[in-house]
ROKOL-65596 format. One record per residue (C-alpha): residue in one letter; y, z, x. Coordinates in steps of 0.2 Angstrom, whole numbers, padded with zeros to 4 digits, always signed. Example, Ala and Ser with C-alpha at 12.3 -4.5 7.8 and 13.67 -1.06 7.14 Angstrom:
! residues 2
A-0022+0039+0062S-0005+0036+0068
//
This chain:
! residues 370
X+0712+0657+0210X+0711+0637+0205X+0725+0637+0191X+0726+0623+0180X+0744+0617+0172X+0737+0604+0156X+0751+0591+0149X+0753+0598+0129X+0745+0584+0119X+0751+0594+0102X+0763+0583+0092X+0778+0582+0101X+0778+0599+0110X+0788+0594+0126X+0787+0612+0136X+0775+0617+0149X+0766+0628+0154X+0774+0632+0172X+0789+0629+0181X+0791+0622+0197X+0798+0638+0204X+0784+0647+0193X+0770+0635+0205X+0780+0641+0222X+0776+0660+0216X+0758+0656+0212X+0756+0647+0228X+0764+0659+0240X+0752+0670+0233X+0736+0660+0237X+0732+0651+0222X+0729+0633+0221X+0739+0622+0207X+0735+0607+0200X+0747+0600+0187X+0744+0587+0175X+0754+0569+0181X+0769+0571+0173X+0766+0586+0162X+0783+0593+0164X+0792+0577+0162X+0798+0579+0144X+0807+0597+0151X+0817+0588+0163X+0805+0594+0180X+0797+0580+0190X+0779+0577+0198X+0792+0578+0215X+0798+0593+0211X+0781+0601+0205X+0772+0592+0222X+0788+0601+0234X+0783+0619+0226X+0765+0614+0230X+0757+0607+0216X+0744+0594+0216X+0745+0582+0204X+0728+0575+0195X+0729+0559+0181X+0721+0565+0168X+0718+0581+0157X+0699+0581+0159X+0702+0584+0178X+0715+0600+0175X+0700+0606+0163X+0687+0602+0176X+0693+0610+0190X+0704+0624+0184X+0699+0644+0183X+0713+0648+0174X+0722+0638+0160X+0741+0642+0159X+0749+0630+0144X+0761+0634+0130X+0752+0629+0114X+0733+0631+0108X+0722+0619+0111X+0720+0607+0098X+0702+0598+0091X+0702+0585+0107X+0704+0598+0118X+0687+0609+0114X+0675+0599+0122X+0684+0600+0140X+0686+0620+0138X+0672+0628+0149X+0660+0644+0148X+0670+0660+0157X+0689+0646+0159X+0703+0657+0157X+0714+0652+0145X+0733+0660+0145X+0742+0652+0131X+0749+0655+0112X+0734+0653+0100X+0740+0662+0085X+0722+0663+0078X+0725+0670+0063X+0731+0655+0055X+0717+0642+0061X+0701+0646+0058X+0693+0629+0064X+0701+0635+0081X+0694+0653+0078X+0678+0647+0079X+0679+0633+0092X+0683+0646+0105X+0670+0657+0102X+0657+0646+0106X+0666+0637+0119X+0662+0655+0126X+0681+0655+0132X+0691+0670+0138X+0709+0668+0127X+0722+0680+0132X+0736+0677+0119X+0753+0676+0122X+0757+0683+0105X+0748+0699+0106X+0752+0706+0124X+0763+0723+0118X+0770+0733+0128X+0771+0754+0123X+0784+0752+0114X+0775+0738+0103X+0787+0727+0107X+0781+0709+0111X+0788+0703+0128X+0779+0686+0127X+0783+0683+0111X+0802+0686+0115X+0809+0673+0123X+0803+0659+0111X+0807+0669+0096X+0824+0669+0102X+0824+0653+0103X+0817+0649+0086X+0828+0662+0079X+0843+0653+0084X+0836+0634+0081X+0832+0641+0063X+0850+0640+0058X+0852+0625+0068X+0838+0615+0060X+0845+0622+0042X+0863+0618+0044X+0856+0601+0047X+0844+0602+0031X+0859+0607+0020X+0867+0591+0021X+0866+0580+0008X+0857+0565+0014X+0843+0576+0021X+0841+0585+0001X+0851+0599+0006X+0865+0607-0006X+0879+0596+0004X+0887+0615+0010X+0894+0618+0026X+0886+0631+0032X+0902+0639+0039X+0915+0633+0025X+0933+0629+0028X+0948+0636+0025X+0949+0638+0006X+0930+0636+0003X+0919+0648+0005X+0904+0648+0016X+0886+0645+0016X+0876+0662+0011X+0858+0663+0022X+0846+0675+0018X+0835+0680+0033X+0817+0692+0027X+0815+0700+0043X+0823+0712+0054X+0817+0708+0071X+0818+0697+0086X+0818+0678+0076X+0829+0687+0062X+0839+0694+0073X+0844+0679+0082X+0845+0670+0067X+0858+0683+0058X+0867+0681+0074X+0868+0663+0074X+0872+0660+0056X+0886+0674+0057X+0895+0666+0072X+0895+0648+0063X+0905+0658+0049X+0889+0659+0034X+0888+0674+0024X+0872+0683+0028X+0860+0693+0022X+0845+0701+0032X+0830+0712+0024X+0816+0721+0034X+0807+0736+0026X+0811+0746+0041X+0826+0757+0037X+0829+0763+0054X+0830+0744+0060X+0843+0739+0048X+0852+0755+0052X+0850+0747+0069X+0856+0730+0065X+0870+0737+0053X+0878+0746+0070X+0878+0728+0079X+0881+0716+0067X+0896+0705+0063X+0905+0711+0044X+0898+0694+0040X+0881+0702+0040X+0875+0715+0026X+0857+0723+0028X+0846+0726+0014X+0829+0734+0012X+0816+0721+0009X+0805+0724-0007X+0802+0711-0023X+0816+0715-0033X+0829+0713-0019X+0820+0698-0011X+0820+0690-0031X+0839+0695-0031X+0844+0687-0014X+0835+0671-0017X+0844+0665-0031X+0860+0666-0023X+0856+0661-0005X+0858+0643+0001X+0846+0645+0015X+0832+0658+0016X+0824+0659+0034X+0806+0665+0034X+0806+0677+0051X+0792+0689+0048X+0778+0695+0061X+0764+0704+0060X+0758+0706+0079X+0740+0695+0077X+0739+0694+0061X+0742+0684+0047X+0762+0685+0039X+0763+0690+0023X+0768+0678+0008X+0786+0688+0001X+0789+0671-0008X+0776+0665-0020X+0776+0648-0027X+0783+0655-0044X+0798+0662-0034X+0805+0644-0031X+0811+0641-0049X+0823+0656-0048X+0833+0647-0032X+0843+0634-0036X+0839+0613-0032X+0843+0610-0011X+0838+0626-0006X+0834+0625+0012X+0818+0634+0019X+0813+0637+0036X+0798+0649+0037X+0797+0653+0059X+0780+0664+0052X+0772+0647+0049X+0762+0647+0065X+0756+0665+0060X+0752+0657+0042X+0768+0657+0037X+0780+0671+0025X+0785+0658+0013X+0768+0654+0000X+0772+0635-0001X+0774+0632+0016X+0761+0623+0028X+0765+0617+0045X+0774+0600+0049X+0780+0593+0066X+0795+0587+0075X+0791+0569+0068X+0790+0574+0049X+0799+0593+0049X+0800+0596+0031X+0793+0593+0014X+0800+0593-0003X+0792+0606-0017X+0802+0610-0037X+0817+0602-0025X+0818+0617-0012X+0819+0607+0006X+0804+0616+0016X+0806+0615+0036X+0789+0622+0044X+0789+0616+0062X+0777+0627+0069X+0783+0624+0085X+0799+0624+0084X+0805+0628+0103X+0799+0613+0107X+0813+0602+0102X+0823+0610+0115X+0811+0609+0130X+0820+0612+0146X+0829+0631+0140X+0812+0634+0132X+0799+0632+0147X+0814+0642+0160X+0815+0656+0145X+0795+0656+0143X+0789+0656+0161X+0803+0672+0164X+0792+0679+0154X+0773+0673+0158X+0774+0674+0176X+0774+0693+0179X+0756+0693+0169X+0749+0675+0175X+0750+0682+0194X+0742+0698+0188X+0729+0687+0181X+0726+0677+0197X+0728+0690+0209X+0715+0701+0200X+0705+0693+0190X+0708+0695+0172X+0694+0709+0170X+0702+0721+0179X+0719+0713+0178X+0716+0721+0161X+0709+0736+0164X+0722+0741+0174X+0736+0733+0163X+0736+0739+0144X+0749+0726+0140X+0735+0711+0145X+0722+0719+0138X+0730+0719+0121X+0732+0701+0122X+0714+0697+0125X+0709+0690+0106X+0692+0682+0110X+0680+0683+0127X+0661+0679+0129X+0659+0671+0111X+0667+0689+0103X+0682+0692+0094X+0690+0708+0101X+0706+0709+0092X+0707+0717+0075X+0719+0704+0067X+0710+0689+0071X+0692+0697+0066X+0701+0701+0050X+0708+0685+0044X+0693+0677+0042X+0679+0691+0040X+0672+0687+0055X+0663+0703+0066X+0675+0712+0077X+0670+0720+0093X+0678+0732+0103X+0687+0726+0119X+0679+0739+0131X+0662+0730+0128X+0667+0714+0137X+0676+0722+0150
//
């Protein structure tokens, strides 16, 4: 198969699609690569390294788009990108539908076949694409809000750890799995006091057993998400709902019961976001300002930290991207239930739930394009 490896073009999004080692896979199984000049340049891998796995390099992203059978990127493509997308092109990428509906639509008359990261699941429902960068994100959330705490940046002026004498930072986390995970993790090694709500009581059974005593769980409902927010210094939005749009657990109103510096960071954004006044910003302008709660809503957070994210997120795509090659993604799909779960649009049809869903559009069963 001719696989096509795009430079991202999305505001400041510095991953890739592919490694170089990822290219040496696809190559010593038959494929052909072409790679964008200089496309893995902001994650530290060079056209040399990309040409001695045996890649070709072409300038320009009209000529990946041209030639390729199979897309393999890291973000959707965005309104410049369309026109270059062809009838039957394989696109292996995160899309995240559900929160763009000029997207939605541009795909299916493009007449693409999108395969989303997001929404290949395996029996278990876990997510094993979704993983790695939500690791990531979980982790960078605490990160990024340390930062936003500080004074000159609107924050509350608290350290999120404390010091000897004063207390720490408390951090409320609304979600109980991978992101929140990471990010309760993160925030109790740095010293905070934290808090993390799901609505699963088996998963905060779960995360009570492995958690530092820094960490309390608490079931996520209205009155206990009203409760935590008016004493938490930092509140991460970390709530999925596979191919769907997140769920808004903090309305506008809410604001007024946290107190001025508050620091927001909804990682949901890119799935519409958990957090009602949020909307998504970038690397270049991260965060807005609403009733003086500091909102940070990169929706591609991973990003900032290119060169751990596209190692982490080619682990994880590679296993599936040669399924895709070697087989065809028709019967790469047939045969392989996790795939076939991440097929959202094909032939001008929408053929996951979630995405028909969000925007009322007509949903058709997947067996009917495959």
């Amino acid at each position: 198969m001719i696989i096509g490896i795009p430079k991202e073009i999305k505001n400041n999004e510095n991953r890739v699609g592919l490694t170089p080692g990822g290219v040496a896979e696809m190559k010593k199984n038959g494929h052909i690569i072409y790679v964008q000049n200089n496309a893995g340049e902001n994650s530290g891998f060079s056209n040399a390294e990309y040409k001695e796995a045996g890649a070709i390099i072409l300038n320009s992203i009209k000529e990946i788009y041209a030639i390729a059978e199979m897309i393999i990127k890291v973000k959707e493509p965005i309104d410049s990108e369309y026109i270059l997308i062809k009838k039957g092109q394989l696109l292996f990428t995160y899309f995240h539908f559900a929160s763009s509906e000029p997207l939605t639509h541009a795909m299916i008359e493009r007449g693409a076949i999108c395969l989303a990261y997001e929404t290949v699941e395996k029996s278990d429902r876990s997510l094993p694409l979704l993983v790695p960068m939500s690791e990531v994100a979980g982790r960078m959330a605490i990160q990024q809000g340390a930062k936003y705490l500080e004074k000159p940046q609107k924050g509350k002026g608290i350290l999120l750890g404390g010091v000897p004498g004063v207390p720490p930072a408390k951090v409320l986390v609304l979600g109980g799995g991978i992101v929140g995970t990471q990010a309760a993790k993160m925030a109790a090694g740095l010293g905070a006091r934290v808090v993390i709500m799901d609505i699963s009581l088996q998963r905060l059974r779960n995360l009570s057993d492995i958690m530092p005593p820094n960490v309390v769980t608490i079931m996520s409902n209205h009155y206990n998400i009203c409760e935590a927010i008016a004493e938490a210094d930092l509140i991460v939005g970390a709530v999925l709902i596979p191919g769907a749009k997140a769920p808004n657990l903090i309305t506008r109103d809410m604001l007024k019961l946290m107190r001025p510096g508050t620091v927001v960071v909804d990682v949901a954004v890119d799935q519409g976001g958990c957090i009602e006044t949020c909307k998504p910003t970038t690397h270049e302008n991260p965060t807005f300002i609403i009733d003086d709660i500091v909102h940070y809503c990169v929706a591609n957070m991973p990003g900032a930290v290119p060169y751990t994210s596209t190692l982490a997120l080619t682990n994880a795509t590679l296993p599936y991207a040669l399924q895709l090659a070697n087989k065809g993604w028709k019967t790469a799909c047939v045969e392989n239930e996790e795939l076939k779960k991440g097929l959202n649009i094909a032939n001008g049809k929408i053929v996951y739930q979630g995405v028909a869903d969000a925007w009322g559009l007509p949903f058709n069963e997947v067996e009917t394009i495959l």
